[in-house]
C-alpha positions in Angstrom: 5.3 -14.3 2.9 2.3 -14.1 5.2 1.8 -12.5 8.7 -1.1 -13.3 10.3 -3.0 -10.4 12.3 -1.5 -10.1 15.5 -0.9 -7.2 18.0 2.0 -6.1 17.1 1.9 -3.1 19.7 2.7 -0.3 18.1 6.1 -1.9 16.9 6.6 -2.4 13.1 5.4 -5.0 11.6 7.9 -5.1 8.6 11.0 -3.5 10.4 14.0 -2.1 8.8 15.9 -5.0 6.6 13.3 -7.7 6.7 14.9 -10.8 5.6 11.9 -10.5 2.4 11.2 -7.1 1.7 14.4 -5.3 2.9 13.2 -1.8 1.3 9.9 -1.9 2.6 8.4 -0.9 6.4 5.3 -1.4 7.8 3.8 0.0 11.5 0.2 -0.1 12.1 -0.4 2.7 15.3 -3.4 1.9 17.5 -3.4 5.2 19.7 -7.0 6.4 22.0 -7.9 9.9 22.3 -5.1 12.0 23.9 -2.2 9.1 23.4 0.8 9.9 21.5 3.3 7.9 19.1 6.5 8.9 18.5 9.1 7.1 16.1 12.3 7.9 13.8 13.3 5.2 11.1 16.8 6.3 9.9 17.5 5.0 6.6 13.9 5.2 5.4 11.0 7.8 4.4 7.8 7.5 5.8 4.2 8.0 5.1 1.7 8.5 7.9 -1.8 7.7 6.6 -4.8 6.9 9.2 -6.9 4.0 8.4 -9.4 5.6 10.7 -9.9 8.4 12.8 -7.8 11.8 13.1 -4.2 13.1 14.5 -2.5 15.8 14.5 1.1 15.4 13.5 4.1 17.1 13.9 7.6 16.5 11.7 10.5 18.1 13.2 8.3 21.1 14.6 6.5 21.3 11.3 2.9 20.7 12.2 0.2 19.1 10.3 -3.1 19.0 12.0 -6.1 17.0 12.1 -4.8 14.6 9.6 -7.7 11.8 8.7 -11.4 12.1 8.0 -12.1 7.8 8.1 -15.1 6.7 10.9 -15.5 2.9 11.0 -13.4 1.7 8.5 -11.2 2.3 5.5 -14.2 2.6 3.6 -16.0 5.6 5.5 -14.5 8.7 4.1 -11.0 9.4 1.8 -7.7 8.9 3.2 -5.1 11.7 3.6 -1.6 11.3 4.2 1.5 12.8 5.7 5.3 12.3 3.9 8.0 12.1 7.0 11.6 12.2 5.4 14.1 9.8 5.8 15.0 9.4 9.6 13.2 12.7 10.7 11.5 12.5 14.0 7.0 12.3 13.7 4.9 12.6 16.7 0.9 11.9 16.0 -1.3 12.4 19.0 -4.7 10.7 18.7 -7.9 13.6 18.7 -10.8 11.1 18.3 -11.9 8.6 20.3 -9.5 6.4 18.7 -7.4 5.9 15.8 -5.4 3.1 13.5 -2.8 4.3 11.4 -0.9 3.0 8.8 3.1 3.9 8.6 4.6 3.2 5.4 8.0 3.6 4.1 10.8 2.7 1.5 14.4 2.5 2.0 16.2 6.1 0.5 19.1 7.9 1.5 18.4 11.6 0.6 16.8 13.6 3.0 14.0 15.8 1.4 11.1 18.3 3.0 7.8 16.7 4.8 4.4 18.0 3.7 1.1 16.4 3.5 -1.4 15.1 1.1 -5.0 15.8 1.4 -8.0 16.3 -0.8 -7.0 16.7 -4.7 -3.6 15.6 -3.4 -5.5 12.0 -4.1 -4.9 10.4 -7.8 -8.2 8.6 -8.2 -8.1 5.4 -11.0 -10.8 3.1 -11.4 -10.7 0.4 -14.0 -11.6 -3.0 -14.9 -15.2 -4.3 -15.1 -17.7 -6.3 -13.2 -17.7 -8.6 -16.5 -13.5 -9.5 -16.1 -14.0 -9.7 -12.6 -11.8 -7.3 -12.2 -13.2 -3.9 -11.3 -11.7 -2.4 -9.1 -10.6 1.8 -7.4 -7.2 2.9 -7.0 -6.7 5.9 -4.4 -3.0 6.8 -5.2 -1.8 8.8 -1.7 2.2 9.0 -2.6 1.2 8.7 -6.4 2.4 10.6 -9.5 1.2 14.4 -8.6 4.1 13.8 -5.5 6.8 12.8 -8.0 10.0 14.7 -7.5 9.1 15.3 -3.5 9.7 11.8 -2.7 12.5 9.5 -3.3 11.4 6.1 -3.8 8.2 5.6 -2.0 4.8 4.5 -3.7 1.6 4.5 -1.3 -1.7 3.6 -2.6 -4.9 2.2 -1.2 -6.6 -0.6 -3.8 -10.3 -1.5 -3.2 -12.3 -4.1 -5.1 -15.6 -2.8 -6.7 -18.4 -4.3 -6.1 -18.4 -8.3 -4.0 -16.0 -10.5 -5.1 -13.3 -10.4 -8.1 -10.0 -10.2 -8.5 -7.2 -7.7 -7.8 -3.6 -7.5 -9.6 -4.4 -9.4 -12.9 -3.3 -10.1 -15.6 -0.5 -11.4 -12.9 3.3 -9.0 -13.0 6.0 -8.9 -11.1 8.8 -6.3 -10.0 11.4 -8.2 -8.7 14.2 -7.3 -11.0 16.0 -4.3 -12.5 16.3 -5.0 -16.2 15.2 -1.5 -18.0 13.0 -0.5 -19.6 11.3 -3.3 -19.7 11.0 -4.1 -14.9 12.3 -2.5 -12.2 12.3 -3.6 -8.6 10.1 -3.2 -6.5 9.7 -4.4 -3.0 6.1 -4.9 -1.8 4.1 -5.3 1.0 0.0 -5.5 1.6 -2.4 -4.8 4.5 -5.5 -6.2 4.0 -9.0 -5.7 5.3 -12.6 -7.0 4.4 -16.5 -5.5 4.3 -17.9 -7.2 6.5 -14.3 -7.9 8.3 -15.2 -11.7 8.4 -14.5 -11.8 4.8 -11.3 -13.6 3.6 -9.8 -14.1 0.4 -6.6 -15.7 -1.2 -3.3 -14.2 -2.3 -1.4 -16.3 -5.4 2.5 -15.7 -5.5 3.8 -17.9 -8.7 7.3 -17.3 -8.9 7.7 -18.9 -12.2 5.4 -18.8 -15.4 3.8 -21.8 -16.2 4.7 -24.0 -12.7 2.6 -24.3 -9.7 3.4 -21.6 -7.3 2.3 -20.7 -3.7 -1.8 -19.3 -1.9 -2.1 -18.0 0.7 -5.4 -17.8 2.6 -5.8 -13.5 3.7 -8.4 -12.4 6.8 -8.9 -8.9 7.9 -5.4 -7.3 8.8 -3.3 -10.2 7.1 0.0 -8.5 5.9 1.9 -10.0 2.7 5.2 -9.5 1.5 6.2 -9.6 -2.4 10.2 -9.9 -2.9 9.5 -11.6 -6.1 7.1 -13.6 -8.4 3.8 -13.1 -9.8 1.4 -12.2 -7.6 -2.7 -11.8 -8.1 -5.3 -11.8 -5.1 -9.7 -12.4 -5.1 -11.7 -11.9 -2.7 -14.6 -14.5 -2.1 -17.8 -13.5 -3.6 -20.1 -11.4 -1.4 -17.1 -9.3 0.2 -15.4 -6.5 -0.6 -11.5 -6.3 -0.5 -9.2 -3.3 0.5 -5.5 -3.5 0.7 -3.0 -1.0 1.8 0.0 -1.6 -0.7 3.3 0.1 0.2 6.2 0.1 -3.0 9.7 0.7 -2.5 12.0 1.2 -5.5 15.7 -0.1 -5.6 16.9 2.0 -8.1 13.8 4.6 -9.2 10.8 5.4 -8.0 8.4 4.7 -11.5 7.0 1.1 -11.3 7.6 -1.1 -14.1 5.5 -3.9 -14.2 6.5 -7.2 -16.1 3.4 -9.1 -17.1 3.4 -13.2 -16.7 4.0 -14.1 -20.7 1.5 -16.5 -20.5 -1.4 -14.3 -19.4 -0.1 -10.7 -20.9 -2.3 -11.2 -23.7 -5.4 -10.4 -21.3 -4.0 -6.7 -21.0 -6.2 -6.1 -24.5 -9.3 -7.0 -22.5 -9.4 -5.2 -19.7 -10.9 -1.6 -19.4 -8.5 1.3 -18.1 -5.9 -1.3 -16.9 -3.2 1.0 -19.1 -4.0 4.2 -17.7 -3.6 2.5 -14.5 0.0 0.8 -15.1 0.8 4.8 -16.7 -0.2 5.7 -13.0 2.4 4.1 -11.3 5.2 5.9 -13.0 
């Protein structure tokens, strides 16, 4: 499914039980200086991570401050990150000029202790090649260095390298829990393009070897993955960034299925199996 940018207000985006992702949530906060934001979601865990500028942030009177380090845009500086357990009360109050942040969570129902996620926190993975068309930098924020403080939440940012090339290939899905060899995963994307008139195209074939669905993704298009196989490129001459939020039904370790008729491609990319081993 696609959402189109809109403003959405400061409301989420993918709320609690969406009718397509059900164990995902999505808020983007647009706050100016001095503003605050204030929200519970009972039933899920949270991640706060600003997409630019800084808060401070406060989890049931434990205080995180100054949280975000971006300028411009997603790509002007590292991204940091603040885990809100399930239903516990966040406030952020906006110290620069202005501020967008990203609120991501996963459906759980254990309540565990908030803490944040800055500097070496990050798990950095970059793989692929400019030959593949598939280079491309994975900043893990809830990744495997948080495992056993969160329940079933993954939050990563994924950036092309270099203009142009493709993203989540060879195609997988998540959609089912059949282990060892998948486990569900419900997903949803926030995208965003260098220079932000850039667009690029999001492939969702539900079925191996039969024509599936495109859509077309502009700068703060939102997509959500309940199932099927799902690869996105960005047009040649842009760069690509997408904020990917993963909520596990049963574990929190992804386990990707690859599309039998492309798995084979696996061999010939660079890194791509440290980065599946990255997810788990």
């Amino acid at each position: 499914m696609h959402i189109a940018p809109y403003d959405n207000k400061n409301e989420p985006i993918v709320a609690p039980d969406n009718d397509c992702v059900p164990l995902n949530y999505l808020n983007i906060v647009k706050l100016k200086k001095g503003e605050a934001f204030e929200y519970q979601v009972p039933g899920f865990e949270t991640c706060i991570v600003p997409a630019t500028g800084s808060v401070d942030v406060s989890v049931e009177g434990v205080d995180f401050p100054a949280l975000g380090n971006r300028g411009v845009d997603v790509w002007d500086g590292e991204p940091e990150g603040v885990y809100v357990p399930v239903g516990a009360k966040a406030t952020m109050v906006c110290l620069s000029g202005a501020a967008e942040v990203f609120v991501a969570g996963a459906k759980y129902d254990k309540v565990l202790e908030p803490f944040d996620v800055r500097g070496k926190g990050i798990d950095f993975v970059q793989y692929g090649s400019d030959d593949t068309k598939t280079h491309r930098k994975i900043k893990h924020i809830l990744g495997q260095q948080q495992h056993g403080k969160v329940g079933r939440l993954l939050v990563s940012e994924l950036y092309t390298v270099g203009q142009g090339g493709w993203s989540g290939f060879p195609s997988h899905k998540h959609d089912t829990d059949r282990l060892p060899d998948e486990t569900r995963h419900d997903e949803t994307y926030n995208f965003r393009f260098r220079p932000n008139y850039g667009s690029g195209v999001q492939m969702l074939q539900r079925v191996d070897n039969e024509p599936g669905d495109a859509y077309h993704i502009v700068d703060g298009s939102t997509i959500c993955l309940d199932s099927g196989y799902h690869p996105c490129a960005v047009l040649p001459g842009y760069e690509m960034y997408y904020f990917t939020i993963l909520g596990g039904f049963s574990q929190r370790s992804l386990i990707q299925y690859f599309q039998p008729t492309h798995a084979g491609q696996v061999e010939t990319i660079p890194g791509i199996k440290d980065m599946v081993a990255k997810f788990k």
